[in-house]
N, C-alpha and C positions, 0 to 999 in steps of 0.2 A: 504494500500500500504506500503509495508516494502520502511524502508529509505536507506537500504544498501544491496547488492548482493557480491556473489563469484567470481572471476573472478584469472585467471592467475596474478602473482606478479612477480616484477620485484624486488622484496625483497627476497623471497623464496615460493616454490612452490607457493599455494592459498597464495589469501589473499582477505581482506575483504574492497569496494568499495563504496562510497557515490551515492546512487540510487539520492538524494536532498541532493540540499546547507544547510549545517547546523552550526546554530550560535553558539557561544562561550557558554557554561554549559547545551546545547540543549543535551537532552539523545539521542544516535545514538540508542542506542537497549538495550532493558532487557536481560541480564547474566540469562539461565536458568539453575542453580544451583540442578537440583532434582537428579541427579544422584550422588548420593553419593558413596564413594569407603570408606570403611573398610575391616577389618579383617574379617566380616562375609560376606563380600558382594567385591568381591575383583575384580579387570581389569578382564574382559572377554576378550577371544579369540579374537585377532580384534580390543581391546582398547591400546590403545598408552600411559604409561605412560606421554609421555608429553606433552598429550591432558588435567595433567591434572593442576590443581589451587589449592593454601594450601592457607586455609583462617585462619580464629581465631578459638583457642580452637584444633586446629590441624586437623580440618574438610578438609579434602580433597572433591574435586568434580571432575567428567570428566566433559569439557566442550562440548558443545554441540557445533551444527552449528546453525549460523554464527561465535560466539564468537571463534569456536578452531583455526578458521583460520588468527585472528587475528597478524598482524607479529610485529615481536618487530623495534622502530628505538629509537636513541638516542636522538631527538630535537620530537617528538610523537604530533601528533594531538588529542588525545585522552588521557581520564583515567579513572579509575574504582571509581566509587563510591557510597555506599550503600545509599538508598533515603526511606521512610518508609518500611524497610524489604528485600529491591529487589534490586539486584547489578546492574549498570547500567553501562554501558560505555557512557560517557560523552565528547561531545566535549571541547578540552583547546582550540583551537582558531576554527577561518574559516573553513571548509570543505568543499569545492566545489564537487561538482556534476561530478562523475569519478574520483575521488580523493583518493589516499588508505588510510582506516583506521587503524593509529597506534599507540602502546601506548608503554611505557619503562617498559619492563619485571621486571627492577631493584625496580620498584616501589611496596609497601606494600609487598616485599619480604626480607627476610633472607634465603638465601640459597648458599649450595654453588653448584649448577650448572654453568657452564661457556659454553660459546658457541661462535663460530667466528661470526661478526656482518658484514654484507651486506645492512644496511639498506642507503647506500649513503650519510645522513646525514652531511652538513657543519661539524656540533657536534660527529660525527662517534666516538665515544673510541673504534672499529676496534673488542673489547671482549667484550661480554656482560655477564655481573657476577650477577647473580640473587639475588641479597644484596644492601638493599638499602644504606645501610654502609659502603659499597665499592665505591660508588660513589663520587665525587670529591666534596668537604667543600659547592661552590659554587651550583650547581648541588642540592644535598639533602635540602640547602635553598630555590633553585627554586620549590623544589617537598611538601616543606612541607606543605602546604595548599591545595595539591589536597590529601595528605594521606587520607586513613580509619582511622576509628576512633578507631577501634579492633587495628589496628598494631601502633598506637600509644599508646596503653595503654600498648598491651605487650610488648612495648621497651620505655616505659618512662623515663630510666636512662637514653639512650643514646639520646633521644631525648631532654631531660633536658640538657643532656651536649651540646646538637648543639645548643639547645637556648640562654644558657649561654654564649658561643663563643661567637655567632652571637651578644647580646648584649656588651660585653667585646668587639667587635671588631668594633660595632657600625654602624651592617650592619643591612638592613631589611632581616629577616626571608623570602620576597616574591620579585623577581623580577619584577613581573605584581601583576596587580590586581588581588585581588582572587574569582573567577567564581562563582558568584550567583549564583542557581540555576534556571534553567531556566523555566520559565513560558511564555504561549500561552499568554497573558494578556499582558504580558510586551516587549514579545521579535516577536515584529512583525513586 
């Protein structure tokens, strides 16, 4: 039984649904990454540049269904994170059962696309600017414990610099707790 469906969004067009409640670092679904986009093998007819995801090493994918419908919000119940090989979307907190799944496009990104933001969020920044560097001091300290591990090492200057800050400024690096991953064993 899949844990998540498509349905209409009150975010933007699709968007992707909690079929079960799932707990805080509970994988909602495996990212299926096989479709790769290169120079030799390039967007077909019908594929959406902004179906698609730039990982490490400048690896582009198109994202498949369920994950392309994924919408972005600024306060996100969700995030990406690779677990032996396989990119997962991951709950950050509670997901109720009919609940949309969403995660912050800003996240494991440097880019500079911008796009107007509808996700309703308390946290709304109204733009959403696909740079995780662009995000406010605050903000990139709440994100930096659900980062990849790939987009940490390619930006370990400026992550070094937010560390440093954060130290110098005598903040914690994490506003919550940072999401075990989650295990059937322990999270029942």
């Amino acid at each position: 039984m899949s844990k998540v469906y498509v349905n209409r969004s009150r975010i933007h067009g699709l968007g992707v649904f909690a079929a079960v409640t799932l707990k805080p670092g509970e994988p909602v679904l495996a990212i299926d990454d096989s479709r790769l986009v290169t120079p030799t093998n390039p967007l077909r007819p019908g594929e959406e540049e902004m179906h698609c995801d730039y990982l490490a090493d400048c690896i582009v994918v198109l994202m498949q269904e369920p994950e392309r419908y994924i919408n972005h919000s600024c306060d996100p119940n969700s995030f990406v994170r690779s677990l032996h090989g396989i990119r997962y979307v991951l709950a950050r907190k509670t997901i109720y059962i009919g609940e949309e799944i969403t995660y912050d496009y800003s996240m494991n990104s440097c880019s500079d696309f911008v796009w107007h933001c509808d996700c309703g969020s308390a946290r709304c920044r109204f733009t959403i600017t696909a740079d995780f560097f662009q995000l406010s001091y605050l903000q990139q300290l709440e994100y930096l414990p659900l980062l990849e591990t790939w987009f940490i090492e390619e930006n370990k200057l400026e992550i070094d610099r937010l560390l440093t800050r954060a130290l110098g400024d005598d903040v914690r690096p994490a506003t919550h707790e940072p999401i075990a991953p989650y295990s059937e064993s322990t999270n029942r």
